[in-house]
C-alpha positions as CSV (number, residue, x, y, z in Angstrom):
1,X,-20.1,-15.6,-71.9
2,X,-19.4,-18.1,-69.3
3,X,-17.9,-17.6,-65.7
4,X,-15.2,-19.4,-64.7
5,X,-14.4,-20.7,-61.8
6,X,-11.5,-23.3,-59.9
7,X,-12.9,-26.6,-59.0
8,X,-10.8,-27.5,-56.1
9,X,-10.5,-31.1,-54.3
10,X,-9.1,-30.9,-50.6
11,X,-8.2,-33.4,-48.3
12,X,-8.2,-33.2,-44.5
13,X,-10.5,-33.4,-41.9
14,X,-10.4,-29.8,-41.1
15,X,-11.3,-28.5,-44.9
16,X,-14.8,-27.2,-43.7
17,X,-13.0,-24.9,-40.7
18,X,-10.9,-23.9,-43.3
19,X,-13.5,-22.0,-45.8
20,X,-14.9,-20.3,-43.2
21,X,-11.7,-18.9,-41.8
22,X,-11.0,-17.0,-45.3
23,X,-14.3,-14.6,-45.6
24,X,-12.9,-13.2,-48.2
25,X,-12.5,-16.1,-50.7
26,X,-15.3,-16.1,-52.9
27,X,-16.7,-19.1,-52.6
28,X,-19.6,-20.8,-55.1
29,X,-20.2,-23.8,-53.4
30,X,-18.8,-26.9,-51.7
31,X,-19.3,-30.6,-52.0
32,X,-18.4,-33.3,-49.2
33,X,-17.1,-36.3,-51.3
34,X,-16.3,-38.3,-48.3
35,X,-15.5,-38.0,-44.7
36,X,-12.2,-36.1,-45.4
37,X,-12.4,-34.7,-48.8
38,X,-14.4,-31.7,-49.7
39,X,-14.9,-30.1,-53.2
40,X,-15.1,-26.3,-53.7
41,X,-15.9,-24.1,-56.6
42,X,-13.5,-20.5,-56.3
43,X,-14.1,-17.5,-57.9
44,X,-11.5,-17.9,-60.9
45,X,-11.9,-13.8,-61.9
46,X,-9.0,-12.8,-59.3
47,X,-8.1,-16.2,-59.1
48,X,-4.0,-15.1,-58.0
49,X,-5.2,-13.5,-55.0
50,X,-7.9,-16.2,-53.6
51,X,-5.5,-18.8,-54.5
52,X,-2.5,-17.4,-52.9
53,X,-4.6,-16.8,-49.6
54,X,-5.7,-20.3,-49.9
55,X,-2.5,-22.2,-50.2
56,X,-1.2,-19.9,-47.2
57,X,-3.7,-21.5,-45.5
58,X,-3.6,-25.1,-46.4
59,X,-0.5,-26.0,-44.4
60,X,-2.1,-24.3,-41.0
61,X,-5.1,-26.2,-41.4
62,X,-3.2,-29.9,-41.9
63,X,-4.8,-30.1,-45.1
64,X,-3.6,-31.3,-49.3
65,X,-5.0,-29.8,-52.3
66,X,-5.6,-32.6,-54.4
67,X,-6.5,-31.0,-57.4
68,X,-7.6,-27.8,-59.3
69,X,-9.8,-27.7,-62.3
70,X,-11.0,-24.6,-64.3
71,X,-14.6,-25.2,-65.2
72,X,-17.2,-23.1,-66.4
73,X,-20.1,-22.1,-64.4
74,X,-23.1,-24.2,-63.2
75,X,-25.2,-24.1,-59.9
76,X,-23.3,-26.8,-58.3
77,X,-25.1,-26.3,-54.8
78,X,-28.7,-27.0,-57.2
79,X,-27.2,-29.4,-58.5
80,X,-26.1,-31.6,-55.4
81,X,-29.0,-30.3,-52.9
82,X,-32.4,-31.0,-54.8
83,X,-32.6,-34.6,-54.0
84,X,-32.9,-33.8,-50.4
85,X,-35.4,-34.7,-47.9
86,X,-37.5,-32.3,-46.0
87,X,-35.7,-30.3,-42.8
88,X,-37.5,-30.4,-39.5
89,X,-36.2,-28.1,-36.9
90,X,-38.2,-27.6,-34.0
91,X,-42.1,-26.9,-35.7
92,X,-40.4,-25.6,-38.5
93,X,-40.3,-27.7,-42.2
94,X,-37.9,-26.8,-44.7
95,X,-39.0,-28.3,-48.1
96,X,-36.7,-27.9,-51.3
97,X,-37.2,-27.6,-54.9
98,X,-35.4,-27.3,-57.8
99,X,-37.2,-24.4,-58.9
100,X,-40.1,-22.1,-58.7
101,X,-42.1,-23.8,-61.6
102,X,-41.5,-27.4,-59.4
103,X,-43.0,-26.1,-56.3
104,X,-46.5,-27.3,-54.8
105,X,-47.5,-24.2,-52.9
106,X,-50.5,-24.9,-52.5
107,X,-50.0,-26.6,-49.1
108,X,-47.6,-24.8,-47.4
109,X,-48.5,-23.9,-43.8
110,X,-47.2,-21.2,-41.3
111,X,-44.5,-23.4,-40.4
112,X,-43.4,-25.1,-43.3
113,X,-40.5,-22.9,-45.8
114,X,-39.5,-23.6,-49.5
115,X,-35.9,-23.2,-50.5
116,X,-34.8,-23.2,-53.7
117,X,-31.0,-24.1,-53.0
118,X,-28.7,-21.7,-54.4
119,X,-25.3,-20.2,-53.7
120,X,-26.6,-18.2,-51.2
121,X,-25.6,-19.7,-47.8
122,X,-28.9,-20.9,-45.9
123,X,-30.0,-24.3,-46.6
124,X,-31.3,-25.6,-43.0
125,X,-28.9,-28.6,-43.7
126,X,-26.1,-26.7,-42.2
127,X,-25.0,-26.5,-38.3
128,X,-25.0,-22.7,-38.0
129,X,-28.3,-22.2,-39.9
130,X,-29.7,-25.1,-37.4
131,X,-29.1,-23.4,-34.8
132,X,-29.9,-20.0,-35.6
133,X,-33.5,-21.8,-36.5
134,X,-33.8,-23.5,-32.9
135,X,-32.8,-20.1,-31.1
136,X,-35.3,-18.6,-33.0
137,X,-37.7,-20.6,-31.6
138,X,-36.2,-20.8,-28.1
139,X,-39.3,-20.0,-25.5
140,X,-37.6,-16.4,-24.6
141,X,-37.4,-15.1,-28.0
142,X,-41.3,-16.3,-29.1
143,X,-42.4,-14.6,-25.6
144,X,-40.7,-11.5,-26.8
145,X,-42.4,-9.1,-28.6
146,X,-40.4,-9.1,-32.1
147,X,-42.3,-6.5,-33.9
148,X,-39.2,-5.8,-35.6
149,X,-36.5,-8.0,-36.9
150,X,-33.0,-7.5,-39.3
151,X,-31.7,-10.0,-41.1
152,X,-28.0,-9.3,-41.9
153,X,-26.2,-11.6,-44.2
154,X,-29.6,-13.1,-45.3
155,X,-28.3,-15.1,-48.0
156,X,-31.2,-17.3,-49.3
157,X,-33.6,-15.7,-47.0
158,X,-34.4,-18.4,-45.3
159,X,-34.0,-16.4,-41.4
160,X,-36.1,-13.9,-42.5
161,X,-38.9,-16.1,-44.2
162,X,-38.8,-18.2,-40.5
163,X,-39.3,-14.9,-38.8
164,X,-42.2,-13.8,-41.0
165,X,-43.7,-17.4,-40.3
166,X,-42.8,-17.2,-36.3
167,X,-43.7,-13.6,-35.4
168,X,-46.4,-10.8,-36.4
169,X,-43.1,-8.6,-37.6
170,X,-41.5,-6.2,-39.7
171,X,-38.8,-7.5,-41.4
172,X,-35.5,-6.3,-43.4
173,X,-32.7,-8.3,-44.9
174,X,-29.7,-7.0,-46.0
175,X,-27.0,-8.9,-47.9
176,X,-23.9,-7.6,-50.1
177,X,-23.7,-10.6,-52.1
178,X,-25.8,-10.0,-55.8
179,X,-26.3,-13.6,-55.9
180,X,-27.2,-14.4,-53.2
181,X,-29.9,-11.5,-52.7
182,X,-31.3,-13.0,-56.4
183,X,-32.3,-16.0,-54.6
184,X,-33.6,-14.8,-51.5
185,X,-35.7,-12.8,-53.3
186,X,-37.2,-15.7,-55.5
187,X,-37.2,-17.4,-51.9
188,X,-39.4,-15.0,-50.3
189,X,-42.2,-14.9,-53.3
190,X,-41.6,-18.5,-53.1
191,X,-43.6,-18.7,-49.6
192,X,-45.6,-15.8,-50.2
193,X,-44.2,-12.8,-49.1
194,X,-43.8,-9.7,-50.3
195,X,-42.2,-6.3,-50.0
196,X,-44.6,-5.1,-47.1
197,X,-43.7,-8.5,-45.6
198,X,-40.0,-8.5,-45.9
199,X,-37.6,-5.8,-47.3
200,X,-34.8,-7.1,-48.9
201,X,-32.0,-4.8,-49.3
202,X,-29.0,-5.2,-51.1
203,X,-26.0,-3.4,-49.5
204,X,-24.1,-3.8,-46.1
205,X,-26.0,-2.7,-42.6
206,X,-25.4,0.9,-43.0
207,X,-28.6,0.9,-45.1
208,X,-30.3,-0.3,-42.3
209,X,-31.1,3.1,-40.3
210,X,-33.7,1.8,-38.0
211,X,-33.6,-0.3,-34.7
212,X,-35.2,-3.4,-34.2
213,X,-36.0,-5.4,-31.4
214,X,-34.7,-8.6,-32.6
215,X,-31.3,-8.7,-35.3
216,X,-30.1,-12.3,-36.8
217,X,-26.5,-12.6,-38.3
218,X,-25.2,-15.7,-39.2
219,X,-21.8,-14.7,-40.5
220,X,-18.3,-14.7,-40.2
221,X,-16.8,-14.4,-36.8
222,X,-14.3,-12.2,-38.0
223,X,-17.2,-10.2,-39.5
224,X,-19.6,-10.5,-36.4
225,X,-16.4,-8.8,-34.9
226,X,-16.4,-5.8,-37.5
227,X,-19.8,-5.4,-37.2
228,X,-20.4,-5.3,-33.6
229,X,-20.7,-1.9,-32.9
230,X,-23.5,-1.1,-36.0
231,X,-25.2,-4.3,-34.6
232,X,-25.9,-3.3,-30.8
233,X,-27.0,0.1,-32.1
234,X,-29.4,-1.3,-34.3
235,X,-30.9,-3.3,-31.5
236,X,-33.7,-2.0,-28.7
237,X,-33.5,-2.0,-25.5
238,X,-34.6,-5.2,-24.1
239,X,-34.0,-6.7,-27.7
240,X,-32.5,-9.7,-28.5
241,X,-29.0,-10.9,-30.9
242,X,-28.5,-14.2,-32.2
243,X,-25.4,-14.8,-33.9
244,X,-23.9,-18.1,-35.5
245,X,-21.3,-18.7,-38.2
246,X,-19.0,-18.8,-35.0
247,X,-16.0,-21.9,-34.9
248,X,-16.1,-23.5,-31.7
249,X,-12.3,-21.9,-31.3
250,X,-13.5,-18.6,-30.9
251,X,-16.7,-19.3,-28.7
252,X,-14.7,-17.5,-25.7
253,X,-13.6,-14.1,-28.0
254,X,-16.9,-13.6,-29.4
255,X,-18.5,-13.9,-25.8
256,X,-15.6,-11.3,-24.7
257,X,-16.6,-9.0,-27.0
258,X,-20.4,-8.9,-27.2
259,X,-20.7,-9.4,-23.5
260,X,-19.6,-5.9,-22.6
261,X,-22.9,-4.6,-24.1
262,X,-25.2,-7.3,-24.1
263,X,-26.3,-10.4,-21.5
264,X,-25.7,-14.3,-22.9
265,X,-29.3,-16.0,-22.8
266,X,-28.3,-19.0,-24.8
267,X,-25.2,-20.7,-26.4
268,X,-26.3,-23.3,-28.8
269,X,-23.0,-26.0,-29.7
270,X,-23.2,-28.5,-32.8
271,X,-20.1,-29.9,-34.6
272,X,-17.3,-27.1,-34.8
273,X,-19.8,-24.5,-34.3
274,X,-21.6,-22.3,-32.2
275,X,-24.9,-19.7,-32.0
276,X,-25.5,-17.3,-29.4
277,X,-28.4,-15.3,-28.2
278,X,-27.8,-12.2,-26.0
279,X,-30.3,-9.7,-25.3
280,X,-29.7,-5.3,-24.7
């Protein structure tokens, strides 16, 4: 049987700023039509709630709905991301491919990734995941001695297959989303890796009862927010946090809170977002 899900066109130059302040929405996929109209695919299985918070928010964010479609489910973000060229940022190369059968492994280097693009968030192509790439490879954190790294929020893995190409580490990703951990998993035996590599767990950080010396989460402010207590106990002393999927707007909260425990290294800024690395 088929999933369904709303095919919604909105219009405004703020529609981006708007999925991402509505974590909850369950959200497939989105489409940039032009410079102010975006395309998303909604969940259409509680589709009264997620639509109700999404026309509460329409009128805060200056923006139309244009249209809503039911249609049945397809991998939009395959569909509309395979054609894309390869992703330099810094000495890393992301690569796409529509699929693990189309991939040429045979040359793949330590610092070049493969991505099957799926609807779990972590492409390369966007700001936040940018950033948290270039932090990554910021000259404190490679100096540090990252024998241990968390991925929370993986998505499609592609944080924790950087780290296992950047550092001689240890590495668990958790993720909540089934979907999404599907496709990091196909990601990671994409380039290679393996369970003694990276340990992909699918839950929310409590499963994660170790501490690690670096911890990536590119997530929700909102979430970051929630989650700030289980993330500076997870980290070592000396250790290192770099966080992203933070709106430019709340640059000065997020700094608030996380700078009672931890030092600012870095702020990264691109677009409406931003990416910070503190250290314990």
């Amino acid at each position: 049987m088929s999933r369904w899900w709303w095919q919604l066109e909105i219009q405004g130059d703020r529609a981006e700023e708007l999925i991402f302040a509505i974590p909850d929405l369950e959200i497939q996929g989105t489409e940039v039509l032009n410079s102010n109209l975006l395309r998303v695919y909604l969940s259409a299985e509680e589709s009264s709630t997620d639509l109700a918070l999404l026309h509460g928010k329409l009128e805060t964010f200056g923006l139309t709905l244009v249209s809503t479609t039911k249609v049945a489910e397809r991998n939009w973000v395959l569909e509309s991301q395979t054609s894309w060229p390869d992703i330099q940022i810094g000495e890393l190369t992301v690569k796409f491919t529509p699929s693990p059968e189309n991939a040429v492994q045979q040359n793949l280097d330590r610092r070049t990734l493969l991505v099957v693009p799926s609807m779990g968030f972590g492409t390369g192509e966007h700001e936040t995941t940018r950033m948290m790439l270039e932090l990554m490879q910021s000259p404190g954190i490679m100096a540090a001695t990252n024998k241990s790294v968390l991925d929370v929020g993986t998505g499609s893995g592609i944080l924790s297959i950087a780290a296992a190409k950047l550092y001689e580490a240890s590495i668990t990703a958790i993720e909540i989303d089934g979907q999404a951990v599907a496709n990091a998993s196909e990601n990671i035996a994409l380039n290679s890796f393996s369970e003694e590599n990276i340990r992909l767990i699918h839950g929310d950080i409590k499963l994660a009862a170790e501490t690690y010396d670096l911890i990536l989460a590119n997530i929700y402010a909102e979430v970051l927010l929630e989650l700030k207590a289980d993330l500076i106990k997870r980290l070592n002393p000396g250790g290192s946090l770099i966080i992203s999927g933070i709106l430019a707007e709340k640059e000065k909260l997020i700094l608030a809170e996380f700078s009672e425990n931890l030092t600012v290294q870095s702020i990264q800024r691109q677009g409406l977002w931003i990416a910070v690395s503190l250290r314990k």
